[in-house]
N, CA, C and O atoms as a Tripos MOL2 file, in Angstrom:
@<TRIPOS>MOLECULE
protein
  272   271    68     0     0
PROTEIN
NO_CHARGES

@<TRIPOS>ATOM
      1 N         -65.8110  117.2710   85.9800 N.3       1 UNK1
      2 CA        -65.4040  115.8920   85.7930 C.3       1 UNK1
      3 C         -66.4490  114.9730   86.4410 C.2       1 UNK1
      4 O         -66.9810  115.1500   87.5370 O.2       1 UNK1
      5 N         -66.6570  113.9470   85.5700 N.am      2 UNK2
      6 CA        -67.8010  113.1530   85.9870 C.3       2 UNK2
      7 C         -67.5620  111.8650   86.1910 C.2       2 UNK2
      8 O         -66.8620  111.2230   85.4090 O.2       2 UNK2
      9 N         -68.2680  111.1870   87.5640 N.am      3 UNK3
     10 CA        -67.1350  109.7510   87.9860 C.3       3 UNK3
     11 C         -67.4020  109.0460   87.0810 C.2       3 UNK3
     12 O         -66.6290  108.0880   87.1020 O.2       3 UNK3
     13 N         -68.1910  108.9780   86.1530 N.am      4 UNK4
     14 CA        -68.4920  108.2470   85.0450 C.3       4 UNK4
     15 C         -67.2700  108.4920   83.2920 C.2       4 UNK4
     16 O         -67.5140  108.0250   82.1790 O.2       4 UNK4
     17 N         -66.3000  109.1790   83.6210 N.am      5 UNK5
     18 CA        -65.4660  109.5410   82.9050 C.3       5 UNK5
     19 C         -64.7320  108.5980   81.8780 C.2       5 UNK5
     20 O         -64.8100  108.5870   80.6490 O.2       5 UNK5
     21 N         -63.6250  107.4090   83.1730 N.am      6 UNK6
     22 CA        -63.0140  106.7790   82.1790 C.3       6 UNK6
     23 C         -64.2910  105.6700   81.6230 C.2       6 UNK6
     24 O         -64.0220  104.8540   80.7420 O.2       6 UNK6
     25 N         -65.3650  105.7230   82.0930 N.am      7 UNK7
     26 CA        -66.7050  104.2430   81.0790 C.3       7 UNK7
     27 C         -66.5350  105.4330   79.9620 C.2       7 UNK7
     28 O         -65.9240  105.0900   78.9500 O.2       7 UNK7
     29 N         -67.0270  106.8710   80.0230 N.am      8 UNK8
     30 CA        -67.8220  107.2360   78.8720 C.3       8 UNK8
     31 C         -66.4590  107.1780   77.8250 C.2       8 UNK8
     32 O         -66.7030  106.7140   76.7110 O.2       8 UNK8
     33 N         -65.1990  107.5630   78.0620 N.am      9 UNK9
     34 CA        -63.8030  107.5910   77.4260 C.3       9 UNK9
     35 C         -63.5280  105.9260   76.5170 C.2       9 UNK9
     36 O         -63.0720  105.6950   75.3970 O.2       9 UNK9
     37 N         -64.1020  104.9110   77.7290 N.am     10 UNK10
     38 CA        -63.9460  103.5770   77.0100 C.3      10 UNK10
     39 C         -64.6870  103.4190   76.1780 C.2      10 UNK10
     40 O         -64.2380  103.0810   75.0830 O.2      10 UNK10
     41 N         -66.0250  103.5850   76.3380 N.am     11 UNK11
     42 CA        -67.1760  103.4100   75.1300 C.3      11 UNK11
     43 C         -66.6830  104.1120   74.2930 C.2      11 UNK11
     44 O         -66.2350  103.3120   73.4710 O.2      11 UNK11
     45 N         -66.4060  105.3810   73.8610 N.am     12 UNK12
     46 CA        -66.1300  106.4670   72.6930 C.3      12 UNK12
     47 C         -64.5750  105.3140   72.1810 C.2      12 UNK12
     48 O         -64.5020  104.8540   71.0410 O.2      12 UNK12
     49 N         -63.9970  105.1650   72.7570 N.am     13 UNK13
     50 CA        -62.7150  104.5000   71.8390 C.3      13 UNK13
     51 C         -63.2080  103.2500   71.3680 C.2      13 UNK13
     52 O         -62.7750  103.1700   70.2190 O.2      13 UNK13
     53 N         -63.9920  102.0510   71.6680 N.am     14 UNK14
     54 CA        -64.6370  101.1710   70.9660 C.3      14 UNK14
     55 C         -64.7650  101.4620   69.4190 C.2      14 UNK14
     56 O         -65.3140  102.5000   69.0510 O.2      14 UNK14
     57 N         -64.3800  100.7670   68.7270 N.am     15 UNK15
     58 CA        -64.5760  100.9740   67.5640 C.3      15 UNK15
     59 C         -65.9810  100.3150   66.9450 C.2      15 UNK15
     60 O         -66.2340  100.4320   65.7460 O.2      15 UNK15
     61 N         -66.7270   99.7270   67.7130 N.am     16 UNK16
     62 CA        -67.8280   98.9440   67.2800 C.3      16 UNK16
     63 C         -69.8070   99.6680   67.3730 C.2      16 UNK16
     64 O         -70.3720  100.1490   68.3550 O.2      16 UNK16
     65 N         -70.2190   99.5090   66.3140 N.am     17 UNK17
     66 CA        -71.6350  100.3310   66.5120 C.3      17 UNK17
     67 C         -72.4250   99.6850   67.8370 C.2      17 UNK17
     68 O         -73.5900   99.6090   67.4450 O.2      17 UNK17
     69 N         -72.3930   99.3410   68.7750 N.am     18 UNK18
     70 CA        -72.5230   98.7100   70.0200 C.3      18 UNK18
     71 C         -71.8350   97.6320   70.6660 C.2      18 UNK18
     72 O         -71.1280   96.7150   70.2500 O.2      18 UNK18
     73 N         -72.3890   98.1280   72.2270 N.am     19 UNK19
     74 CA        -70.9430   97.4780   72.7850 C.3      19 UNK19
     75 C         -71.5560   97.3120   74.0560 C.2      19 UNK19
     76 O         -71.9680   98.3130   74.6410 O.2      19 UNK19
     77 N         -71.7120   95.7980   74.7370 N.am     20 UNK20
     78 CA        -72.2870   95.1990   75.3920 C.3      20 UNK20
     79 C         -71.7080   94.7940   77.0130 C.2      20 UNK20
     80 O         -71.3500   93.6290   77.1910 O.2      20 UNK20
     81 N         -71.6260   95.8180   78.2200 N.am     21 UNK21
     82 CA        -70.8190   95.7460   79.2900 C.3      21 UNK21
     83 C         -71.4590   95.1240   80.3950 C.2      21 UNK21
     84 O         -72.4810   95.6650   80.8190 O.2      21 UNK21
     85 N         -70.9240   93.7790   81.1020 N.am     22 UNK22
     86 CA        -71.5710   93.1490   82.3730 C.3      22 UNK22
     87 C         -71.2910   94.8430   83.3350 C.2      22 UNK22
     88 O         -70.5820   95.8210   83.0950 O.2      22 UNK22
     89 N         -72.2500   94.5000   84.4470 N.am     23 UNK23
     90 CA        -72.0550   95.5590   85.4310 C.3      23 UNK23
     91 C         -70.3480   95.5060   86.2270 C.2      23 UNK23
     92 O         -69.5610   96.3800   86.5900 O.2      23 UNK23
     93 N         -70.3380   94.0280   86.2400 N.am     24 UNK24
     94 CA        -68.8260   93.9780   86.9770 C.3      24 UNK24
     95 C         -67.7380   94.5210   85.9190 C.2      24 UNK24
     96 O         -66.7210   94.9690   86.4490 O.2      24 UNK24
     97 N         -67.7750   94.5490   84.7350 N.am     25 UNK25
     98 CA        -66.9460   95.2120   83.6960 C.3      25 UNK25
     99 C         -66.9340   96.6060   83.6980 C.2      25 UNK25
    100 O         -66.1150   97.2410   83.0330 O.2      25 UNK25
    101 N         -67.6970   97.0740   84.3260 N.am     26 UNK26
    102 CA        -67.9800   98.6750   84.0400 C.3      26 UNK26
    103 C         -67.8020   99.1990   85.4790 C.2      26 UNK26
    104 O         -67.9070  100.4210   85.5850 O.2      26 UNK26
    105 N         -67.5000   98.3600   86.8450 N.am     27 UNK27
    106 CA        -67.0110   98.7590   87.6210 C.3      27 UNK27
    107 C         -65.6250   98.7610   87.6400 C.2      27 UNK27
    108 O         -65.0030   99.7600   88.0000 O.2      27 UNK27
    109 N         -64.9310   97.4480   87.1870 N.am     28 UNK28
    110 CA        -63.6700   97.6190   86.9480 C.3      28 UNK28
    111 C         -63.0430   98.7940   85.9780 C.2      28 UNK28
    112 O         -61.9940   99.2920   86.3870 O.2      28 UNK28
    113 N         -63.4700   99.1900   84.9800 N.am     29 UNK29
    114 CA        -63.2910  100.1220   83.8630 C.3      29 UNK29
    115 C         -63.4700  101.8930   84.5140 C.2      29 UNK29
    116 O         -62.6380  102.8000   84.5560 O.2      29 UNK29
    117 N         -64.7100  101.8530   84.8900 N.am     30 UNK30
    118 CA        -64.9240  103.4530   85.9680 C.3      30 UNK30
    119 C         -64.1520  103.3720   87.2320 C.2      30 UNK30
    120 O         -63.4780  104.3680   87.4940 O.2      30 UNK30
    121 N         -64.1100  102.1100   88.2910 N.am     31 UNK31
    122 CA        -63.4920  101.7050   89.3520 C.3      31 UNK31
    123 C         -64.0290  102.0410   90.5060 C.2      31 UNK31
    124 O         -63.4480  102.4190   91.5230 O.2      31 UNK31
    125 N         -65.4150  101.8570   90.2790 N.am     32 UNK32
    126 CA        -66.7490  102.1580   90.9510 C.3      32 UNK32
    127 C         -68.3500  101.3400   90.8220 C.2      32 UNK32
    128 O         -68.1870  100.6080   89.8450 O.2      32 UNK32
    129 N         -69.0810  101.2290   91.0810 N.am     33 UNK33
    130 CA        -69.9380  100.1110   91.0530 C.3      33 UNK33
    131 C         -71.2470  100.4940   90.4440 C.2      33 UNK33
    132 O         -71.9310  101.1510   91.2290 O.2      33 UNK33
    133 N         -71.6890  100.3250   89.5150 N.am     34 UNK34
    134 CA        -73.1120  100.9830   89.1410 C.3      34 UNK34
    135 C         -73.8800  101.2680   90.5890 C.2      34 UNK34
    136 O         -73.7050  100.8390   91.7300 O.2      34 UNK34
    137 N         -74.4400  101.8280   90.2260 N.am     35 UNK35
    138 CA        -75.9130  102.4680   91.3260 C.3      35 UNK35
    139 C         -77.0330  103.1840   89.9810 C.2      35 UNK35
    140 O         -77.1570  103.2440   88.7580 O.2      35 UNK35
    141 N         -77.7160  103.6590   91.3770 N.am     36 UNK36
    142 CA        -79.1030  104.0730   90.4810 C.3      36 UNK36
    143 C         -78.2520  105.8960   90.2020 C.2      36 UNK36
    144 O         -78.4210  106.5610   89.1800 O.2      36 UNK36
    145 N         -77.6800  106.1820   90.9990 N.am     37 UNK37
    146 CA        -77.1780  107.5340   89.4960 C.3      37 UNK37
    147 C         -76.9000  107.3710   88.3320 C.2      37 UNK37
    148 O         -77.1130  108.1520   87.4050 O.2      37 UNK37
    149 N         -76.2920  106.1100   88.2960 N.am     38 UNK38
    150 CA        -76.0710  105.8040   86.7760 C.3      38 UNK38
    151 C         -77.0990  106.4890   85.6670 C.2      38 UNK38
    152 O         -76.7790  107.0010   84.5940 O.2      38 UNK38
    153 N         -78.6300  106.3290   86.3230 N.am     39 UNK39
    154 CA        -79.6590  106.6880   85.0550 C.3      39 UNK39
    155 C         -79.3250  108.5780   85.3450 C.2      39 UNK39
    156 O         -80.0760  109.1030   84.5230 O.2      39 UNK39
    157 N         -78.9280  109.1870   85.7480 N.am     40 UNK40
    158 CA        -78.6690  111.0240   86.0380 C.3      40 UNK40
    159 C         -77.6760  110.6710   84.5030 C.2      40 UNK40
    160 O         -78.1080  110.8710   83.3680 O.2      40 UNK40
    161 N         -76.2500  110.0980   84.8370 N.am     41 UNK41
    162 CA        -74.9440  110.2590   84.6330 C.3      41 UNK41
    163 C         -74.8970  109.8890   83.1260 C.2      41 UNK41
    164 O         -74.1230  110.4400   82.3430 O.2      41 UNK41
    165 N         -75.7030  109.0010   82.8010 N.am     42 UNK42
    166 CA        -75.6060  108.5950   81.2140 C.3      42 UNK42
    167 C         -75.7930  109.7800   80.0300 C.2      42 UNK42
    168 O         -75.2350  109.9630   78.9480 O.2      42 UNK42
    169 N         -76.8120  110.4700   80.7370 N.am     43 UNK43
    170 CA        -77.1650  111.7190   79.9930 C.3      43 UNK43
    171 C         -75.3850  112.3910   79.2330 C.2      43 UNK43
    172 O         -75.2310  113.1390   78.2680 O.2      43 UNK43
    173 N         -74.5420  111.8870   79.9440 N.am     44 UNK44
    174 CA        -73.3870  112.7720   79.7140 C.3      44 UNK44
    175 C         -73.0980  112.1270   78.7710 C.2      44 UNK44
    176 O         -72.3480  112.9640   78.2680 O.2      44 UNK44
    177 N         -73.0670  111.2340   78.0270 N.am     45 UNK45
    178 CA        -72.3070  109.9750   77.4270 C.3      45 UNK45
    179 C         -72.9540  110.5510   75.6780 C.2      45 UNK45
    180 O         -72.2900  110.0820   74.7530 O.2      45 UNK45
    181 N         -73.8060  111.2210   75.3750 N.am     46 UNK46
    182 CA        -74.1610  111.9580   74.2120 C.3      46 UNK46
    183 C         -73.3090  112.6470   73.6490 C.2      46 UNK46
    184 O         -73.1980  112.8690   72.4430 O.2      46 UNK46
    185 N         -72.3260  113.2130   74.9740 N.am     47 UNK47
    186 CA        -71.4450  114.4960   74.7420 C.3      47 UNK47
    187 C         -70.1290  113.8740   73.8700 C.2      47 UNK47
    188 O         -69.3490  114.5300   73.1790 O.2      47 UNK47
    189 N         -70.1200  112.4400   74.1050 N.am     48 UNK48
    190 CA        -68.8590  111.5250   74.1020 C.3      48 UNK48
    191 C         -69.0920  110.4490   72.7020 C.2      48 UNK48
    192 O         -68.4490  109.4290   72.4540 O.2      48 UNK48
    193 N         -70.1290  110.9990   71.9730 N.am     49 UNK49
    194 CA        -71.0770  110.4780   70.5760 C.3      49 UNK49
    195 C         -71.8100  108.7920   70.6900 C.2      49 UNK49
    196 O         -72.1020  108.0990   69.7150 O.2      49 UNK49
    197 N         -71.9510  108.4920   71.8300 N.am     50 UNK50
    198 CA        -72.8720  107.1870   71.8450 C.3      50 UNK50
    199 C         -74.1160  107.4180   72.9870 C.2      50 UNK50
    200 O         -73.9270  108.2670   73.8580 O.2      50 UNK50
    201 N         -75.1450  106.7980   72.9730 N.am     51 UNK51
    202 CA        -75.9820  106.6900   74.2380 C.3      51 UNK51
    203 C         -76.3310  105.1200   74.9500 C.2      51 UNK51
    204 O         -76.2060  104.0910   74.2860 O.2      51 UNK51
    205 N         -76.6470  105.1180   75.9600 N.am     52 UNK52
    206 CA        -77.0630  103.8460   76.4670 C.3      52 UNK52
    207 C         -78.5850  103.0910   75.8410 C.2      52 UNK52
    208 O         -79.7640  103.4080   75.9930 O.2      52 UNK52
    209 N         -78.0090  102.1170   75.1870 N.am     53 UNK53
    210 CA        -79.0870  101.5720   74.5020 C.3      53 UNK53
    211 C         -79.7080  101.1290   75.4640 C.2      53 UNK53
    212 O         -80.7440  101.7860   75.5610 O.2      53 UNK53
    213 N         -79.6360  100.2380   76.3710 N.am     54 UNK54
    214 CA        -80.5500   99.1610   77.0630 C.3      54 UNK54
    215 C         -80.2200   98.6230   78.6510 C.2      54 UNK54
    216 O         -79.3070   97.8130   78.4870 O.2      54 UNK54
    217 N         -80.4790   98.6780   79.8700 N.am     55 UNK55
    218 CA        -79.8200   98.0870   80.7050 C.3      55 UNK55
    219 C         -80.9580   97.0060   80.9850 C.2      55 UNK55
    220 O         -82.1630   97.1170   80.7560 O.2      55 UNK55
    221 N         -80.3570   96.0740   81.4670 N.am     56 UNK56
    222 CA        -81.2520   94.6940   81.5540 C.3      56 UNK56
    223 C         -80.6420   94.5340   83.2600 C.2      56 UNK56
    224 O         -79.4870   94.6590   83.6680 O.2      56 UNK56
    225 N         -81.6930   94.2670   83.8920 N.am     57 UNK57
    226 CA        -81.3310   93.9030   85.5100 C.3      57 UNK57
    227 C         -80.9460   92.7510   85.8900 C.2      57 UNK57
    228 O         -80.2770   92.4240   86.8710 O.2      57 UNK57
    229 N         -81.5380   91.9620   84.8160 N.am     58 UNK58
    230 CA        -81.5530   90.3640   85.3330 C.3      58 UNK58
    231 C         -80.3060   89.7780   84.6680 C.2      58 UNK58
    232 O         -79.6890   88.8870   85.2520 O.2      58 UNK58
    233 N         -79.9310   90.2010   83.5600 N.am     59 UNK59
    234 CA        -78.5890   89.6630   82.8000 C.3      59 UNK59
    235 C         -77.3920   90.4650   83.6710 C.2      59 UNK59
    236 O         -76.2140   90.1100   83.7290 O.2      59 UNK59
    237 N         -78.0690   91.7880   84.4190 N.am     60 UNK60
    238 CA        -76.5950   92.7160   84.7960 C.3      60 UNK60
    239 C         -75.7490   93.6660   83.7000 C.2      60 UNK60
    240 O         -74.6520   94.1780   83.9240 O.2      60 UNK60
    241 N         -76.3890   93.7580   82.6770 N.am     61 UNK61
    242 CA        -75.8160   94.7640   81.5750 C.3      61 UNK61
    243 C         -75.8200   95.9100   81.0490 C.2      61 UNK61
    244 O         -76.7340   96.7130   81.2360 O.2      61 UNK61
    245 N         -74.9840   96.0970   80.4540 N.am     62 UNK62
    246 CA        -75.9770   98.2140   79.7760 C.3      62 UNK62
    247 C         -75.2720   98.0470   78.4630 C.2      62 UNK62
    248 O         -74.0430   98.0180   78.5320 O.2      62 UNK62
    249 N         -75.8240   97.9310   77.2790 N.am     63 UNK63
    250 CA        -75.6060   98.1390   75.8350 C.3      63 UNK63
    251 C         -75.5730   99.2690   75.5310 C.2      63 UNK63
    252 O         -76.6420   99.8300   75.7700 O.2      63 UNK63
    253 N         -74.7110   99.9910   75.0360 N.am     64 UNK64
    254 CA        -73.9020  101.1050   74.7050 C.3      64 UNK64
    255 C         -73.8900  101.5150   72.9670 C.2      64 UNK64
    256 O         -72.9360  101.2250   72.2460 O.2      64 UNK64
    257 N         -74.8010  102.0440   72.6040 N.am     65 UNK65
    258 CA        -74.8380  102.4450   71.0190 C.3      65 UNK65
    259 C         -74.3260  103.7130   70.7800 C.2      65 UNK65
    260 O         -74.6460  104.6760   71.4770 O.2      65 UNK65
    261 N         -73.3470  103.8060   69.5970 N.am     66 UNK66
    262 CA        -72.8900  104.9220   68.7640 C.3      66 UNK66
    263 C         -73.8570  105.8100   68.2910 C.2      66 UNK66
    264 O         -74.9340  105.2930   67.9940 O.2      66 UNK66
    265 N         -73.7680  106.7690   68.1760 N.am     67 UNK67
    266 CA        -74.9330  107.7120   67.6270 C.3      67 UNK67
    267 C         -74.7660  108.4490   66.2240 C.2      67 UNK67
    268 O         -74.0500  109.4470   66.3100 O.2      67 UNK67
    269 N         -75.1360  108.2530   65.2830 N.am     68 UNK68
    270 CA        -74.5140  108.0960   64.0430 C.3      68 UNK68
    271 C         -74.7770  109.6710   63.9250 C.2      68 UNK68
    272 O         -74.4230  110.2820   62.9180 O.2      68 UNK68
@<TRIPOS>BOND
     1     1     2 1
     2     2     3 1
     3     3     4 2
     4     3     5 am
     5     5     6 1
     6     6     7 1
     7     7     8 2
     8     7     9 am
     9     9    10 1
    10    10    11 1
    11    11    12 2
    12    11    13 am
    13    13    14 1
    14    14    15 1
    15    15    16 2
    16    15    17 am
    17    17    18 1
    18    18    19 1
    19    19    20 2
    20    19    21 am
    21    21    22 1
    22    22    23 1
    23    23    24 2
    24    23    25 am
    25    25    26 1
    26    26    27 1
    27    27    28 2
    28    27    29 am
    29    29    30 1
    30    30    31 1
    31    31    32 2
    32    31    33 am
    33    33    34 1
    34    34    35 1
    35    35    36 2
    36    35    37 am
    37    37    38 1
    38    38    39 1
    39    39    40 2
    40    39    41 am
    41    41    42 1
    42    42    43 1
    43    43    44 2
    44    43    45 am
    45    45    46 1
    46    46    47 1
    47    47    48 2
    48    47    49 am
    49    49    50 1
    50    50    51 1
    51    51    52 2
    52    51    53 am
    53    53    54 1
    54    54    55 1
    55    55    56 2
    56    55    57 am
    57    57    58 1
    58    58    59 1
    59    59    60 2
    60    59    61 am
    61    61    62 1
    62    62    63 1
    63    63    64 2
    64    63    65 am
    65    65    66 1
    66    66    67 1
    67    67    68 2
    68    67    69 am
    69    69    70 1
    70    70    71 1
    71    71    72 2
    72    71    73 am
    73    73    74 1
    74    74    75 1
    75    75    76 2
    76    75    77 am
    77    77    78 1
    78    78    79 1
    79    79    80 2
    80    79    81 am
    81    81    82 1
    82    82    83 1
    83    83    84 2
    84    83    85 am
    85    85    86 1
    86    86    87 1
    87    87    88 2
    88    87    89 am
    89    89    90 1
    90    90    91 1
    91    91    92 2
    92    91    93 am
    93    93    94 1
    94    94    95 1
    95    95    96 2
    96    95    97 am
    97    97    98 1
    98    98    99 1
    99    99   100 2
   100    99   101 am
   101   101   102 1
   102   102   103 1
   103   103   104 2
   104   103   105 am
   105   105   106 1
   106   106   107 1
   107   107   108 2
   108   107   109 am
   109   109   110 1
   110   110   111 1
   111   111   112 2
   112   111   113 am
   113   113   114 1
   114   114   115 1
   115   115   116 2
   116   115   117 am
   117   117   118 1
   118   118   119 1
   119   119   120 2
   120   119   121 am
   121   121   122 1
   122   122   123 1
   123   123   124 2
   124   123   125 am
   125   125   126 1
   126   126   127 1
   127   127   128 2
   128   127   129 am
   129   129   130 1
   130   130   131 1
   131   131   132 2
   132   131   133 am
   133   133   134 1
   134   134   135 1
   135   135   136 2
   136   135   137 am
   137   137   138 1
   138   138   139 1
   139   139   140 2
   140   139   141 am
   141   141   142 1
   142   142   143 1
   143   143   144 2
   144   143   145 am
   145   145   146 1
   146   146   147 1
   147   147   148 2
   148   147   149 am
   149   149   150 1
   150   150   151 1
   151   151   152 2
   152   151   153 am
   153   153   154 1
   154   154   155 1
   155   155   156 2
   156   155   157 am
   157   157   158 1
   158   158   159 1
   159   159   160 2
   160   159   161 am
   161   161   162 1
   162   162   163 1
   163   163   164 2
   164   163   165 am
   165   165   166 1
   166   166   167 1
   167   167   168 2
   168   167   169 am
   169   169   170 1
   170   170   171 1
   171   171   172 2
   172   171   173 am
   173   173   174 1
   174   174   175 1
   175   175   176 2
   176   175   177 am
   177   177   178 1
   178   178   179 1
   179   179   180 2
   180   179   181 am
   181   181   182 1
   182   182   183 1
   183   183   184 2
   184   183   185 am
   185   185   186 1
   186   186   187 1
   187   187   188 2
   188   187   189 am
   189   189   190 1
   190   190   191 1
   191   191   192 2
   192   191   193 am
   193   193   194 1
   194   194   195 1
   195   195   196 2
   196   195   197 am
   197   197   198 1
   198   198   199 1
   199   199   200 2
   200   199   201 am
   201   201   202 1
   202   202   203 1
   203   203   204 2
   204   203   205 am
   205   205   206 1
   206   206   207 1
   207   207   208 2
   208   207   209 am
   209   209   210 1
   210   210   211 1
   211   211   212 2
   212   211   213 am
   213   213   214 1
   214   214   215 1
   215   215   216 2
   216   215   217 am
   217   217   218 1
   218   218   219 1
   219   219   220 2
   220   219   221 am
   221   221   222 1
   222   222   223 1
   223   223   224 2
   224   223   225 am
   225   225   226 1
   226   226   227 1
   227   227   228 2
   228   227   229 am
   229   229   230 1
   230   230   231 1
   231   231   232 2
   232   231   233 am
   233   233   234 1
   234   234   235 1
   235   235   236 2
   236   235   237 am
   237   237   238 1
   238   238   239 1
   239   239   240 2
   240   239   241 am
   241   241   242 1
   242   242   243 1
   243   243   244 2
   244   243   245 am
   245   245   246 1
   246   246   247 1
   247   247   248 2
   248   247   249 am
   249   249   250 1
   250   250   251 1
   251   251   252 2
   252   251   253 am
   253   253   254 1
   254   254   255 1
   255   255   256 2
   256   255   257 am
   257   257   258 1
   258   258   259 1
   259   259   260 2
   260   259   261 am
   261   261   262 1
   262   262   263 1
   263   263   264 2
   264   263   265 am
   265   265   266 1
   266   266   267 1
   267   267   268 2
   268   267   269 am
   269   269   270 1
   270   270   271 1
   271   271   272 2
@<TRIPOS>SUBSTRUCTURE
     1 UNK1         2 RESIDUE 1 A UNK
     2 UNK2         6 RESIDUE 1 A UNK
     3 UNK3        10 RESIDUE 1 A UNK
     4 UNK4        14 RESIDUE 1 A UNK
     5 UNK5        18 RESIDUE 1 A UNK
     6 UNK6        22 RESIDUE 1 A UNK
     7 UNK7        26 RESIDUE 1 A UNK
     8 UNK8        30 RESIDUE 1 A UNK
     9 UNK9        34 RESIDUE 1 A UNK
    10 UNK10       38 RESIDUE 1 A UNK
    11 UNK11       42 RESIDUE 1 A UNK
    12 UNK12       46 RESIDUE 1 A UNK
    13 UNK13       50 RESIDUE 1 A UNK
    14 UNK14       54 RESIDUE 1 A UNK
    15 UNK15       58 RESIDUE 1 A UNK
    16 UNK16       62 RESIDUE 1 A UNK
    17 UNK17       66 RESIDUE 1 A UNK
    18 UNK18       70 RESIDUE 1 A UNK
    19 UNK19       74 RESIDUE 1 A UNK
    20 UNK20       78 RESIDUE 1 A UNK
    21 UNK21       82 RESIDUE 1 A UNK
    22 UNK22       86 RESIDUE 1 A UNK
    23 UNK23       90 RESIDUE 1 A UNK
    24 UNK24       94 RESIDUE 1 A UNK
    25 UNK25       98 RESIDUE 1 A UNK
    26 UNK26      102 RESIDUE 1 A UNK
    27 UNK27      106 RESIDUE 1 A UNK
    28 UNK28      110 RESIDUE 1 A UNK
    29 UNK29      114 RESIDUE 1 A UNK
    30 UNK30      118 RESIDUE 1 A UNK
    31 UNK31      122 RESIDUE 1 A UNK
    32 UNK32      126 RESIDUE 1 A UNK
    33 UNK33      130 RESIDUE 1 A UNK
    34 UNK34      134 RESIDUE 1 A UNK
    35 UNK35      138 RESIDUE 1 A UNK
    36 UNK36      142 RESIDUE 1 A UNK
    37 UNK37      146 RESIDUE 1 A UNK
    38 UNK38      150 RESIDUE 1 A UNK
    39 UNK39      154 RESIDUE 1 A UNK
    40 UNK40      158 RESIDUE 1 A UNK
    41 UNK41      162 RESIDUE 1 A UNK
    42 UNK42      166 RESIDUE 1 A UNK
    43 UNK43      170 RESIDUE 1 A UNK
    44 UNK44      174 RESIDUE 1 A UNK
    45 UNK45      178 RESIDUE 1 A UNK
    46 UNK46      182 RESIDUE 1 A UNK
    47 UNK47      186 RESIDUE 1 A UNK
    48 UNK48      190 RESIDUE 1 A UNK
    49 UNK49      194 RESIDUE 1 A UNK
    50 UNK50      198 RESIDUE 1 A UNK
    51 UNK51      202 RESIDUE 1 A UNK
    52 UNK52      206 RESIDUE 1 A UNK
    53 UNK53      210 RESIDUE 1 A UNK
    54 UNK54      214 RESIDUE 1 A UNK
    55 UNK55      218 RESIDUE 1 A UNK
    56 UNK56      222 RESIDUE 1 A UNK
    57 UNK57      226 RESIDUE 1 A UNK
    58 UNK58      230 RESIDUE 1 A UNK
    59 UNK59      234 RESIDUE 1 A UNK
    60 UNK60      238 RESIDUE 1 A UNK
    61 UNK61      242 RESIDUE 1 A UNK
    62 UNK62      246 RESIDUE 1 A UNK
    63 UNK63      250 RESIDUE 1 A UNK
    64 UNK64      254 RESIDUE 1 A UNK
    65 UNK65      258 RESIDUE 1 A UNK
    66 UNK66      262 RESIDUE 1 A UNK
    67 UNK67      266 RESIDUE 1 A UNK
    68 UNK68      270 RESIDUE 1 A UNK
């Protein structure tokens, strides 16, 4: 089980071909705070049929694409 569980569970139920999360949204949602594991932990999120499109530092975001 990976603390990144209920994000990768939320992204996979999105019904949308990307899906655009502030960092404070994705702490509330996991119930934990991004950090730099985040870049280890995403790797898992393939398993769950989307990958992390993009994180931007200065906006605070991570865009989340479906993997067709």
């Amino acid at each position: 089980m990976s603390k990144y569980d209920a994000l990768w569970e939320y992204v996979q139920r999105n019904g949308s071909p990307s899906l655009k999360l502030t960092f404070e949204e994705i702490q509330g949602i996991a119930g934990i705070p991004i950090d730099h594991s985040f870049l280890t932990y995403k790797k898992e999120l393939t398993g769950y049929g989307c990958k992390v499109g993009k994180i931007s530092m200065k906006e605070q975001t991570v865009i989340f694409d479906k993997i067709n």
